[in-house]
C-alpha positions as CSV (number, residue, x, y, z in Angstrom):
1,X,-48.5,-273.5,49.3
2,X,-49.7,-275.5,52.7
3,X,-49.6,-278.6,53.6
4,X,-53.0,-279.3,51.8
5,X,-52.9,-277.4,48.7
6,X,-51.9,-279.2,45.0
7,X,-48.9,-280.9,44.6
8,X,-46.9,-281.4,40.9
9,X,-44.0,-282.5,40.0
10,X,-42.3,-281.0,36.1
11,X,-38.8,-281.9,34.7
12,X,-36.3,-279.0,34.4
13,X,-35.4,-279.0,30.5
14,X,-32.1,-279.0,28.9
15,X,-32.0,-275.5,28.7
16,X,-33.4,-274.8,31.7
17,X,-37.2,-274.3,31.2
18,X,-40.0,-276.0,33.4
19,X,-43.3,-276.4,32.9
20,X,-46.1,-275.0,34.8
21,X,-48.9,-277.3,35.2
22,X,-52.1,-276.4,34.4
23,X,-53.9,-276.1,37.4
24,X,-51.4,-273.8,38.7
25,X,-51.7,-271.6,35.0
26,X,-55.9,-271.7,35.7
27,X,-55.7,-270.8,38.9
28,X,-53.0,-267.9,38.4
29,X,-54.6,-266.8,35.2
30,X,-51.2,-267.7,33.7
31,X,-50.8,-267.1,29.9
32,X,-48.9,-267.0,26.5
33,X,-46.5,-264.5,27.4
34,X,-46.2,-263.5,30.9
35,X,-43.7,-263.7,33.2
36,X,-42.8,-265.2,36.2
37,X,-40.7,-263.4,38.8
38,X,-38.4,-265.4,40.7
39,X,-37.2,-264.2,44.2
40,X,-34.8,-265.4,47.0
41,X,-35.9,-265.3,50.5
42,X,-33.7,-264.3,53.1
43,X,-34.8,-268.1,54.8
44,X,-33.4,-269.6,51.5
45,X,-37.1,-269.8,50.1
46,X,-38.3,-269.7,46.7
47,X,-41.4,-266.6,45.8
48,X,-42.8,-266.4,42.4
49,X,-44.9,-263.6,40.9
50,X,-46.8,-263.8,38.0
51,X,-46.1,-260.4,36.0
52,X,-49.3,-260.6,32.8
53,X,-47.2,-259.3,29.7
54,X,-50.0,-260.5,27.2
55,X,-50.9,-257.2,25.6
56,X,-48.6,-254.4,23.6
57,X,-47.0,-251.8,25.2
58,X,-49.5,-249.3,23.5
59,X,-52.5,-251.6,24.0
60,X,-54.6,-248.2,26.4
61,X,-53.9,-245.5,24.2
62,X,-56.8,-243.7,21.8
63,X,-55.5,-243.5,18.0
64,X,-55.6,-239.9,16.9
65,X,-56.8,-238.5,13.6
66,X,-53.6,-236.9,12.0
67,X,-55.5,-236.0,8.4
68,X,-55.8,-238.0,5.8
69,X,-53.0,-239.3,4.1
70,X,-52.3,-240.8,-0.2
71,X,-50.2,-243.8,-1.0
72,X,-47.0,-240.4,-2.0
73,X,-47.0,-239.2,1.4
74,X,-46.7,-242.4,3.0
75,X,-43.5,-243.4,1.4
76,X,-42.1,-239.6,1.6
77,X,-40.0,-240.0,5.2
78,X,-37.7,-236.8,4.2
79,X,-40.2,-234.3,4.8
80,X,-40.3,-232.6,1.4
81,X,-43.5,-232.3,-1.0
């Protein structure tokens, strides 16, 4: 950040967790369950990058009708009728 952006200041916690204030989470978009990304510059500088991890892993796909199943064929893993 420059010179004249927002300053904070957050206490690392005993396990090692900090607190991002909440400007920074508005103005990131920064919610329950993302990530943060830390890097190491080559000049010994900190970059962060804000990965969004709020959704499931299957969150885009279409369901798709497989035919209609009874409360016996959901309990019958083995295959047989």
């Amino acid at each position: 950040m420059g010179t004249d952006s927002y300053a904070d200041e957050t206490t690392v916690g005993d396990r090692g967790s900090v607190p991002v204030p909440a400007e920074i989470r508005d103005r990131f978009d920064i919610q329950p369950g993302d990530k943060i990304r830390w890097r190491l510059t080559d000049d010994g500088d900190i970059e962060l990058e804000v990965v969004n991890q709020r959704f499931g892993a299957f969150e885009g796909f279409e369901p798709i009708d497989i035919g209609e199943t009874n409360a016996a064929d959901e309990h019958n893993l083995s295959g047989a009728q």
